[in-house]
C-alpha positions as YAML, in Angstrom:
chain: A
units: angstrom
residues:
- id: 1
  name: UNK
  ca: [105.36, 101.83, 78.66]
- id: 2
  name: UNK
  ca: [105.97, 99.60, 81.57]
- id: 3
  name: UNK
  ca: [103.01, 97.04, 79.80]
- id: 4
  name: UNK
  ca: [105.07, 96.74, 77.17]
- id: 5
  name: UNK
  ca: [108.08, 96.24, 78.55]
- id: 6
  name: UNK
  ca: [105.96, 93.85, 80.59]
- id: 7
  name: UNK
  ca: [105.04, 92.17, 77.18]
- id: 8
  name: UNK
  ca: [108.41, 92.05, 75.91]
- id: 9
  name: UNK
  ca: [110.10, 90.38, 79.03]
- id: 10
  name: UNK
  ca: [106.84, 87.89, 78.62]
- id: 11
  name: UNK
  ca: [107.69, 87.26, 75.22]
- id: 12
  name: UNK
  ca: [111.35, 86.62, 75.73]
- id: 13
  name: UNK
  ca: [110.57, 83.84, 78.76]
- id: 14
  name: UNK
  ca: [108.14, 81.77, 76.36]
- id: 15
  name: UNK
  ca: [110.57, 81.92, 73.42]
- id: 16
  name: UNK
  ca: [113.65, 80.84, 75.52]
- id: 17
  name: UNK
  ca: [111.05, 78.19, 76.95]
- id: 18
  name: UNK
  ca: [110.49, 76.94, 73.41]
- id: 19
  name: UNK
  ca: [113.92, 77.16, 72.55]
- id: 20
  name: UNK
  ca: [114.81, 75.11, 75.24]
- id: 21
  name: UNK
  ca: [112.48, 72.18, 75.05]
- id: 22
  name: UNK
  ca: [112.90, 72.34, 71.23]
- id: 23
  name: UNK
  ca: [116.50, 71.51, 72.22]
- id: 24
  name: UNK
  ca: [115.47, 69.09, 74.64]
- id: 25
  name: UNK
  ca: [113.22, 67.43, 72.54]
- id: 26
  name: UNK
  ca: [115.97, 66.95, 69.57]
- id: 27
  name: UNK
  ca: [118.85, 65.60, 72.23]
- id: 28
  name: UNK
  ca: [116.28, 63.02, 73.59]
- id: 29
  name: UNK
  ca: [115.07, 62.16, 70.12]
- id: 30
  name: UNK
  ca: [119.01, 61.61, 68.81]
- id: 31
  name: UNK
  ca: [119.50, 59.35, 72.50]
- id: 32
  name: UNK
  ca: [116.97, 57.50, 71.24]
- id: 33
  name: UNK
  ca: [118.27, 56.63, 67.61]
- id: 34
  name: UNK
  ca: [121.71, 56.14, 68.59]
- id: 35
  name: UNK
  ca: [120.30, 53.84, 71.42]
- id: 36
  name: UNK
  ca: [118.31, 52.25, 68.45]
- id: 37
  name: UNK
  ca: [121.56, 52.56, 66.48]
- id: 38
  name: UNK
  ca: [124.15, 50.74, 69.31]
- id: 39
  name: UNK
  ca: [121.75, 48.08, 70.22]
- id: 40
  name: UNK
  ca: [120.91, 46.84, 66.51]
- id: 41
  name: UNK
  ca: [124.98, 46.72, 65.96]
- id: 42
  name: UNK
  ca: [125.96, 44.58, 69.32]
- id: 43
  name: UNK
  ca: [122.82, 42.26, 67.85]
- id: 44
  name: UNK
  ca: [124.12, 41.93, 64.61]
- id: 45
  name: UNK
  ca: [127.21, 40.84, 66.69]
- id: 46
  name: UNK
  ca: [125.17, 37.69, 68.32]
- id: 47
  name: UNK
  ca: [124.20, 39.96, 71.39]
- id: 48
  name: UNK
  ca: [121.29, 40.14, 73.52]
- id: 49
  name: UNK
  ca: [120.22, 43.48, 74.34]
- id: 50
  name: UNK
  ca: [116.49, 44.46, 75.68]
- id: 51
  name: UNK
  ca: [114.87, 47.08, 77.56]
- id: 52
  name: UNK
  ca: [111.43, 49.00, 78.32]
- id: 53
  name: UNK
  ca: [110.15, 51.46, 75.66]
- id: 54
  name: UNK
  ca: [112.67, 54.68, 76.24]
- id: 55
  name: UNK
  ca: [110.86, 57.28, 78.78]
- id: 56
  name: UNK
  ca: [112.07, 61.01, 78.05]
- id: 57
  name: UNK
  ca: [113.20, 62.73, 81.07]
- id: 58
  name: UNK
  ca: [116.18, 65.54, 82.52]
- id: 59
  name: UNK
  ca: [114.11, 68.74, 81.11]
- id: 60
  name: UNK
  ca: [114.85, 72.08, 81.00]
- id: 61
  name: UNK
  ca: [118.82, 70.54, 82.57]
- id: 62
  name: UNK
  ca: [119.45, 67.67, 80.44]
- id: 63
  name: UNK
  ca: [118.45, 65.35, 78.03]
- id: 64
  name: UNK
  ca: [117.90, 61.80, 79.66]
- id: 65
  name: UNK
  ca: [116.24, 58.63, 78.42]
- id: 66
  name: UNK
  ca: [114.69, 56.53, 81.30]
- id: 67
  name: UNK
  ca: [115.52, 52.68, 80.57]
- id: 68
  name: UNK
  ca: [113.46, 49.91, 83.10]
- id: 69
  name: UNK
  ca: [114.28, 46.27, 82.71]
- id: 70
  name: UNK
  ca: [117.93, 46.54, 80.48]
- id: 71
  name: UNK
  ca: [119.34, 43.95, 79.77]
- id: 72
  name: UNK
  ca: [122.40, 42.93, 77.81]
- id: 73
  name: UNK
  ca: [123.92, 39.78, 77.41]
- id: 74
  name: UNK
  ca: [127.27, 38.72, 75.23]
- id: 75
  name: UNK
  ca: [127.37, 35.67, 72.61]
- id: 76
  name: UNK
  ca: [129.29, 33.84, 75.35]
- id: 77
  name: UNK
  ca: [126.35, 33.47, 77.93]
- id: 78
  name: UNK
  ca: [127.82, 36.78, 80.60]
- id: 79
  name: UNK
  ca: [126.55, 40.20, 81.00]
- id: 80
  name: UNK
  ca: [124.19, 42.54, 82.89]
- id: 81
  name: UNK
  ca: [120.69, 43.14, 84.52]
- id: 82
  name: UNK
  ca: [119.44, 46.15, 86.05]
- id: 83
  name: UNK
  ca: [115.96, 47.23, 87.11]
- id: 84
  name: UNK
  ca: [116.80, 50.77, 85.95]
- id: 85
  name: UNK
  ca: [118.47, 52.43, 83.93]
- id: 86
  name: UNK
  ca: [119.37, 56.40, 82.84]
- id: 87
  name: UNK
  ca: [121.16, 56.93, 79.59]
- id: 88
  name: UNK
  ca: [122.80, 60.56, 78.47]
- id: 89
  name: UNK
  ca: [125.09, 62.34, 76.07]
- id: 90
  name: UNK
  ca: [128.20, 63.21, 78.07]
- id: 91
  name: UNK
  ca: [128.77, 66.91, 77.62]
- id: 92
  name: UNK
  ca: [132.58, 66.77, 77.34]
- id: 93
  name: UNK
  ca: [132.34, 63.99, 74.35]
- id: 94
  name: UNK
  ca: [128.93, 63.50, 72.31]
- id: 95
  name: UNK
  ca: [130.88, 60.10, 71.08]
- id: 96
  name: UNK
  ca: [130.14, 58.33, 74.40]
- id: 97
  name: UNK
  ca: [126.91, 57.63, 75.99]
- id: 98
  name: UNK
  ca: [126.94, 57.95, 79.69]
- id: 99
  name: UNK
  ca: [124.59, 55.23, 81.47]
- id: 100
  name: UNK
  ca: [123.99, 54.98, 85.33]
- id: 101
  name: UNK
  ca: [122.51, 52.34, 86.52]
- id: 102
  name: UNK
  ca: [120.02, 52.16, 89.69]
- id: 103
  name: UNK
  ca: [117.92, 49.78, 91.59]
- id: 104
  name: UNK
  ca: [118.58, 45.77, 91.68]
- id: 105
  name: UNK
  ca: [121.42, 44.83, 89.56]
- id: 106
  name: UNK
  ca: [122.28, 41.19, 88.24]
- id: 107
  name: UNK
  ca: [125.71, 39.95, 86.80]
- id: 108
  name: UNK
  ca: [124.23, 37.31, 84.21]
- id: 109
  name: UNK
  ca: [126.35, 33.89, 83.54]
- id: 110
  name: UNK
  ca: [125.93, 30.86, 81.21]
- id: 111
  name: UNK
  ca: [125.16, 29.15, 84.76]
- id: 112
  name: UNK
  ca: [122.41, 31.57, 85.82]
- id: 113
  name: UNK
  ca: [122.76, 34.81, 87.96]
- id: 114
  name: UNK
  ca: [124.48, 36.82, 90.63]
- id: 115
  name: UNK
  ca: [122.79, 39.57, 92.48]
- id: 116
  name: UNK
  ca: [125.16, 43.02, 92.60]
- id: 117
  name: UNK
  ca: [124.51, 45.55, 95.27]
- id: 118
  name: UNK
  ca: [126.37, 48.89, 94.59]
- id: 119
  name: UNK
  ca: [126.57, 52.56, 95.51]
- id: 120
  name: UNK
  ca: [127.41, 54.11, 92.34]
- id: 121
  name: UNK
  ca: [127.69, 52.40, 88.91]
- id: 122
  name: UNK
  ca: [128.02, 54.47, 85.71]
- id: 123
  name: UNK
  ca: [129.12, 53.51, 82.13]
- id: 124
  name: UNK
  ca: [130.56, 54.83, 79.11]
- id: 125
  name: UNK
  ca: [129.63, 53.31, 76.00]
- id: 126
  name: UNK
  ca: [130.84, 54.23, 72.86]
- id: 127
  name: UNK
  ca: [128.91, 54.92, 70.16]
- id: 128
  name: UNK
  ca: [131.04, 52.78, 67.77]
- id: 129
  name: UNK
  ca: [130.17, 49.65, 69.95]
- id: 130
  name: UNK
  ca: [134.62, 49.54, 70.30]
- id: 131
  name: UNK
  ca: [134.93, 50.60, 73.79]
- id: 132
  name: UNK
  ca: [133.31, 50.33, 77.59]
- id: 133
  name: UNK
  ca: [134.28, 52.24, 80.87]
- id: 134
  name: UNK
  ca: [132.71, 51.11, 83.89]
- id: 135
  name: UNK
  ca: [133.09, 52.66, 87.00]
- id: 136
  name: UNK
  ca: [131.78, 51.63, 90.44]
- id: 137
  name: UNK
  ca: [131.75, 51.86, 94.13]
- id: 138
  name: UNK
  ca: [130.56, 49.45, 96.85]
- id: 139
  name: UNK
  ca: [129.82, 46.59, 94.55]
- id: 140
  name: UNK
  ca: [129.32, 43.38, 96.35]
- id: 141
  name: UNK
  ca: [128.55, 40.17, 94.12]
- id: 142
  name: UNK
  ca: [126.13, 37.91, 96.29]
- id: 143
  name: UNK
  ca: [127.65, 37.06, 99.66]
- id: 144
  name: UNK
  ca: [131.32, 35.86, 98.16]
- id: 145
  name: UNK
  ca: [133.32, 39.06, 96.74]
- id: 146
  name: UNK
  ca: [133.19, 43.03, 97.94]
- id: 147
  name: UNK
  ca: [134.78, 45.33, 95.91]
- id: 148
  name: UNK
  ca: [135.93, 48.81, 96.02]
- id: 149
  name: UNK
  ca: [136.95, 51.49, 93.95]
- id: 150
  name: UNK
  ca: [136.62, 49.53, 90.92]
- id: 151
  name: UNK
  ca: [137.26, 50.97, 87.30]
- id: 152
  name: UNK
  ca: [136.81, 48.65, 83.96]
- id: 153
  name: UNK
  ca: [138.00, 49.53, 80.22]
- id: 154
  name: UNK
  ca: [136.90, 47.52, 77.47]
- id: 155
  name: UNK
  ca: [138.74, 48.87, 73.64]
- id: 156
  name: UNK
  ca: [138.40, 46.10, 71.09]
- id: 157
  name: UNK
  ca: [140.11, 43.05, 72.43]
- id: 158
  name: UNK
  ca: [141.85, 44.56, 74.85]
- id: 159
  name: UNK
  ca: [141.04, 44.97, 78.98]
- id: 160
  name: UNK
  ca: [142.26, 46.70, 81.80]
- id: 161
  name: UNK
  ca: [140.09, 45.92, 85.44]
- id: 162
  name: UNK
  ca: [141.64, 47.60, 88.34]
- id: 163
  name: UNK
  ca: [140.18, 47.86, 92.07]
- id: 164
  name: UNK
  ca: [141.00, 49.52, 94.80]
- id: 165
  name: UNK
  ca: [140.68, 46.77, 97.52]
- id: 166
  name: UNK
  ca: [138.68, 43.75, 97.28]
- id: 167
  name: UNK
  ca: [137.36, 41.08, 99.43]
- id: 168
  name: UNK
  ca: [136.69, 37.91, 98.82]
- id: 169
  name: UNK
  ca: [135.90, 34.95, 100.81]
- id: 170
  name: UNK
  ca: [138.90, 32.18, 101.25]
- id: 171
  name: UNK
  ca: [141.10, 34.51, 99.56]
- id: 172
  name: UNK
  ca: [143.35, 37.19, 101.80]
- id: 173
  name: UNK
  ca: [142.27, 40.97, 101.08]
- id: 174
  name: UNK
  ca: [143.51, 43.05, 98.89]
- id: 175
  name: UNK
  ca: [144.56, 46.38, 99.39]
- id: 176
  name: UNK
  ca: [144.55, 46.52, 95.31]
- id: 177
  name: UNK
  ca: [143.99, 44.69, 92.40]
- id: 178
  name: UNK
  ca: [144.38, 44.90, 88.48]
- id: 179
  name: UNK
  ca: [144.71, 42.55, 85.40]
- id: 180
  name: UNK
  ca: [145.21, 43.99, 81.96]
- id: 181
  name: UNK
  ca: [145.35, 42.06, 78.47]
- id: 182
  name: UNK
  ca: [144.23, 41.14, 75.28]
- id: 183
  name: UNK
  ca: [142.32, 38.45, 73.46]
- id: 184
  name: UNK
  ca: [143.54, 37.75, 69.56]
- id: 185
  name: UNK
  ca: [140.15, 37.34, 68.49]
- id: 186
  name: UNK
  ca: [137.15, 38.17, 69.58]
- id: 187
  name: UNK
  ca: [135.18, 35.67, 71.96]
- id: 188
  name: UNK
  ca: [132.95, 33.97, 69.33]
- id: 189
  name: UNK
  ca: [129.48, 32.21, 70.54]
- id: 190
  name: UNK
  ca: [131.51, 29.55, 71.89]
- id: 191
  name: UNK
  ca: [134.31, 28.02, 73.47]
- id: 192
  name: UNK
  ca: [134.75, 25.23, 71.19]
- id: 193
  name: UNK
  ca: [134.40, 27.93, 68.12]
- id: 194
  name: UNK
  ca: [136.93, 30.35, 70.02]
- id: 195
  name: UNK
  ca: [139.21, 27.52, 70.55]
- id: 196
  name: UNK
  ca: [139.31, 26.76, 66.64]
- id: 197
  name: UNK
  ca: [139.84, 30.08, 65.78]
- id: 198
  name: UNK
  ca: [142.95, 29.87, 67.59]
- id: 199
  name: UNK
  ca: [141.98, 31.74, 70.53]
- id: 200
  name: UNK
  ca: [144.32, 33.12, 73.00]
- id: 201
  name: UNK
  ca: [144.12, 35.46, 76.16]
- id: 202
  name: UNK
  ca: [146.97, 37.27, 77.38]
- id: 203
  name: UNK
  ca: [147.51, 38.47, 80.58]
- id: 204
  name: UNK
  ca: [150.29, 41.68, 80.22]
- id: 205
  name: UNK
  ca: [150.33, 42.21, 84.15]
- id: 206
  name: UNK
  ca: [147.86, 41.06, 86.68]
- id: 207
  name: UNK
  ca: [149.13, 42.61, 90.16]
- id: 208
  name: UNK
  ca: [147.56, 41.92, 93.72]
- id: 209
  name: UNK
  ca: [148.59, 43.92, 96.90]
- id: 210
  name: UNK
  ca: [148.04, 42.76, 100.23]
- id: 211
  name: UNK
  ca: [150.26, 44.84, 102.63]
- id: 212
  name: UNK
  ca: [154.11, 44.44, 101.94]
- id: 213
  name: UNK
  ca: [153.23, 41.76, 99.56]
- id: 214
  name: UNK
  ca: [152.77, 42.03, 96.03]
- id: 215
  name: UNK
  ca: [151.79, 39.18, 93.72]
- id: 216
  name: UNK
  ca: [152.30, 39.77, 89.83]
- id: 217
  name: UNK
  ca: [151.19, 37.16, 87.24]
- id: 218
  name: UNK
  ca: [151.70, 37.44, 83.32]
- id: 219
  name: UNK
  ca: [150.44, 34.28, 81.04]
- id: 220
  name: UNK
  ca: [149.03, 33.26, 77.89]
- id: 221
  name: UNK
  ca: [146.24, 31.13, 78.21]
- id: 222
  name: UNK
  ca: [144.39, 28.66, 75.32]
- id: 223
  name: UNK
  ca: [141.74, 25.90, 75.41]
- id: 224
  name: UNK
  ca: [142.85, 22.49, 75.40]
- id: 225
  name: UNK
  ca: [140.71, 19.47, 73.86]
- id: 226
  name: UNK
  ca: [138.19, 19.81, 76.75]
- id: 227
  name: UNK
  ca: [137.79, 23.26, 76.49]
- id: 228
  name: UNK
  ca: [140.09, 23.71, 79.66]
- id: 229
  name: UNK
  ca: [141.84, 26.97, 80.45]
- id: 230
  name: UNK
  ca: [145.86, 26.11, 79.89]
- id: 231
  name: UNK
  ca: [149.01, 27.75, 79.19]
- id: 232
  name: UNK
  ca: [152.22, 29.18, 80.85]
- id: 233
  name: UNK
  ca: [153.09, 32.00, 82.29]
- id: 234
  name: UNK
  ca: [155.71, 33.94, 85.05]
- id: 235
  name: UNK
  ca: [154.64, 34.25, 88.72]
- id: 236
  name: UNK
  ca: [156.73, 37.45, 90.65]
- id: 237
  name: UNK
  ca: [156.70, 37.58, 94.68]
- id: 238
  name: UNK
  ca: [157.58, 40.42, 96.39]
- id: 239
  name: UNK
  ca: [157.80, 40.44, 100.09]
- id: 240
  name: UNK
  ca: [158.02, 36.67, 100.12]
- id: 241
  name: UNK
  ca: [157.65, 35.98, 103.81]
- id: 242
  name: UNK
  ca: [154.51, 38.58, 104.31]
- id: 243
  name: UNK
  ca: [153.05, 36.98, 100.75]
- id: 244
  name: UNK
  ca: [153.66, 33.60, 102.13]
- id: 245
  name: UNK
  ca: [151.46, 33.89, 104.88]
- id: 246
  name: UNK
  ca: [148.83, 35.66, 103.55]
- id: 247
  name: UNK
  ca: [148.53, 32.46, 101.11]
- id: 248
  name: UNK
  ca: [148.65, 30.08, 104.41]
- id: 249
  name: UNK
  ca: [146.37, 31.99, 106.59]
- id: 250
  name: UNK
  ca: [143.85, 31.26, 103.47]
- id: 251
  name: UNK
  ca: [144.72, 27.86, 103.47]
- id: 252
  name: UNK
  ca: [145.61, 28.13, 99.88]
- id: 253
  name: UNK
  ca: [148.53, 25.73, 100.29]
- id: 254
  name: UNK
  ca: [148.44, 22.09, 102.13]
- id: 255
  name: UNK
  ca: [150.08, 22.52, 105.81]
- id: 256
  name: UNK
  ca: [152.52, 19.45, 104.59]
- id: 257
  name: UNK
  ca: [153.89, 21.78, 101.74]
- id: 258
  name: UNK
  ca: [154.56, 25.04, 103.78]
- id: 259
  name: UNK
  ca: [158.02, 24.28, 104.91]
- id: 260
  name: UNK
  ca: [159.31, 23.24, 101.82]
- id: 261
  name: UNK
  ca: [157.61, 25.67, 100.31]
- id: 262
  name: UNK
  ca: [158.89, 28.63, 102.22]
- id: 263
  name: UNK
  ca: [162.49, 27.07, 101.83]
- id: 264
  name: UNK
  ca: [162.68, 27.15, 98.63]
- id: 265
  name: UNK
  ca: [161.73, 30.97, 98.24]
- id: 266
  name: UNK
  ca: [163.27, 32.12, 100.42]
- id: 267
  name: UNK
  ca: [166.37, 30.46, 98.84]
- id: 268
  name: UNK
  ca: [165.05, 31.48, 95.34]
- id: 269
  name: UNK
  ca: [164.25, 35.16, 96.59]
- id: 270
  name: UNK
  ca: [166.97, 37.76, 95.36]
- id: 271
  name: UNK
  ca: [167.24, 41.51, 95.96]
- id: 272
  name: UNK
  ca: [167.01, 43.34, 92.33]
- id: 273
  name: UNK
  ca: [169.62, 45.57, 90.61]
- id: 274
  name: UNK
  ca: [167.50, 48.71, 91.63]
- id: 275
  name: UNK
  ca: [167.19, 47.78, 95.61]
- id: 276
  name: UNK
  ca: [163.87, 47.41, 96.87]
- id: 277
  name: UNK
  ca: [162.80, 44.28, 98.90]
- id: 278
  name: UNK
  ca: [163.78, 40.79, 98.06]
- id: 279
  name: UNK
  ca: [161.50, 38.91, 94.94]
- id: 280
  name: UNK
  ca: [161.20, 35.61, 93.52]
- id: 281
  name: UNK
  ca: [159.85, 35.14, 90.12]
- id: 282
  name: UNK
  ca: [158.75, 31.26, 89.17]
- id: 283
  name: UNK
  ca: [156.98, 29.57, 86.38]
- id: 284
  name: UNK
  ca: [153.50, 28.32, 86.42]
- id: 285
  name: UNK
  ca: [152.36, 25.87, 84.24]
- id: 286
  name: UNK
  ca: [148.83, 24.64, 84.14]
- id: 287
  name: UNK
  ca: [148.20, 21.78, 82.11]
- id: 288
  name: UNK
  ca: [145.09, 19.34, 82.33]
- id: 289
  name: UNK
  ca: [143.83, 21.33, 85.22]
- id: 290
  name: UNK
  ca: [147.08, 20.77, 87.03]
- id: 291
  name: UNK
  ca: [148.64, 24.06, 88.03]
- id: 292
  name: UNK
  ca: [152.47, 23.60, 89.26]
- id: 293
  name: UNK
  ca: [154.95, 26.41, 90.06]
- id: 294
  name: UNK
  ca: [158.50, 25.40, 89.24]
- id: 295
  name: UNK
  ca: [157.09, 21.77, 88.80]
- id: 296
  name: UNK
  ca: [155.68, 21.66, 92.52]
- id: 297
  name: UNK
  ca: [152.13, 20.76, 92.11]
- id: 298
  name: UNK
  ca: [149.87, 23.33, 93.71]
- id: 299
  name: UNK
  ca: [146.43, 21.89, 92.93]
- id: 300
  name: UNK
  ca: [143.61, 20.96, 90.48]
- id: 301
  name: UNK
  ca: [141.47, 23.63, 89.22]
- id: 302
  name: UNK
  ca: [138.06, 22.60, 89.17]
- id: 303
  name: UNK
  ca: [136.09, 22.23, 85.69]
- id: 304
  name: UNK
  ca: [134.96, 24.98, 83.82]
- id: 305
  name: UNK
  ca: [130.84, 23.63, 82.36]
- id: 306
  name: UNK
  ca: [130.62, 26.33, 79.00]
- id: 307
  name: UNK
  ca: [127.05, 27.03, 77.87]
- id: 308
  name: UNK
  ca: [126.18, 24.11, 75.26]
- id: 309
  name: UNK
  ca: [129.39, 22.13, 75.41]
- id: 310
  name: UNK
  ca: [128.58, 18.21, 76.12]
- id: 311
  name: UNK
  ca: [128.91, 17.32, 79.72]
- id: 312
  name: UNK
  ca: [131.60, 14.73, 80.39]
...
């Protein structure tokens, strides 16, 4: 009696082994078509997506498809470069695709590349190609910009990057950071093709904390004939004096235009209908590369080279 039980408890382990690898074997294979399935879409988009031949891994816990060398670049000349690469179902939501990437990481431009060092990076893509959450930790781009905390949503035109604090050099830190908007249409191959499709990003709120001050910007922003970022748009300061010098300590304004500078908001600063510290709000304008706020000129941004547009 006890042989057969013996037999029977034998014969229950190998057919729950089979069961579960048959189940492994049909998650990995379905990772693999609606990899196949994602990547063919975003090319028939004018993307640039490549990677190593799909390694099966995660069994008897989880299906997981081992990706070295990905690689995926947008029609405009940015996107991403990792050494490695592990891409699953998430278990809450079979629409999404949950990537993490590891090793060396590379933020690709039309100009070349930036190494990214991180301590956690995962993705969400979704399988309809409309939508991207990106969620990080410890990301520093080359030597220039730390960030922390830092979440990004992509759905269809529209964006939403927030961090919690960033670093960056010439710039004061921030405690926080976040611009959300839209585009009207979607990026195109080019700017010169963007531009004549009437192409226009709008910024709904983009907020910066640094202390007592707070810095919030909304815009709409075109191309001009030179392919030049211009438009207009409503600068808000709160905690004018402490924002103020945060800006100077950075040497973001000339010394010669600090006192007038400070004058005028200070004189321009009010205390709003709900209480709360005093704020200023002013209009920025920047046209030919000239940015002014309230007509004072605050400097010339410098050019902006797109991929294939003819150097001047």
């Amino acid at each position: 009696m006890a042989r057969k039980w013996w037999a029977f408890l034998l014969l229950a382990l190998i057919l729950a082994g089979g069961g579960l690898y048959w189940t492994w074997q049909e998650a990995t294979s379905r990772l693999e078509v609606e990899l196949a399935r994602w990547s063919e879409a975003r090319r028939a988009e004018g993307w640039q997506v490549s990677h190593a031949s799909p390694e099966r891994a995660g069994f008897p816990f989880g299906a997981v498809l081992n990706l070295s060398g990905l690689s995926v670049r947008a029609p405009n000349g940015v996107g991403w470069q990792s050494e490695g690469a592990k891409l699953g179902l998430f278990p809450q939501d079979h629409r999404q695709l949950r990537l993490e990437l590891t090793g060396a990481q590379r933020l690709l431009q039309p100009s070349g590349a930036m190494p990214v060092q991180s301590r956690s990076l995962i993705a969400r893509l979704r399988l309809d190609g409309q939508g991207l959450t990106l969620e990080g930790d410890g990301l520093r781009f080359g030597e220039e910009v730390a960030v922390q905390g830092l979440a990004v949503n992509l759905f269809g035109l529209d964006f939403d990057i927030r961090a919690a604090g960033l670093a960056a050099s010439r710039l004061p830190r921030l405690d926080s950071f976040q611009i959300a908007g839209k585009l009207n249409t979607p990026p195109g191959t080019s700017a010169s093709a963007w531009r004549a499709a009437g192409g226009a990003l709008s910024i709904g709120l983009a907020e910066a904390r640094a202390g007592e001050a707070v810095i919030q910007l909304r815009a709409t922003l075109t191309l001009d004939a030179q392919l030049q970022p211009e438009g207009r748009g409503t600068l808000t300061l709160v905690g004018v004096q402490e924002g103020l010098n945060a800006v100077v300590a950075a040497g973001l304004v000339a010394p010669n235009m600090v006192g007038a500078l400070r004058a005028g908001l200070m004189l321009s600063a009010r205390v709003p209908p709900e209480g709360g510290p005093p704020r200023v709000e002013l209009p920025l304008e920047l046209r030919g590369r000239r940015l002014t706020m309230a007509r004072i000129p605050l400097g010339v941004m410098p050019p902006i080279e797109w991929p294939g547009a003819p150097r001047r």
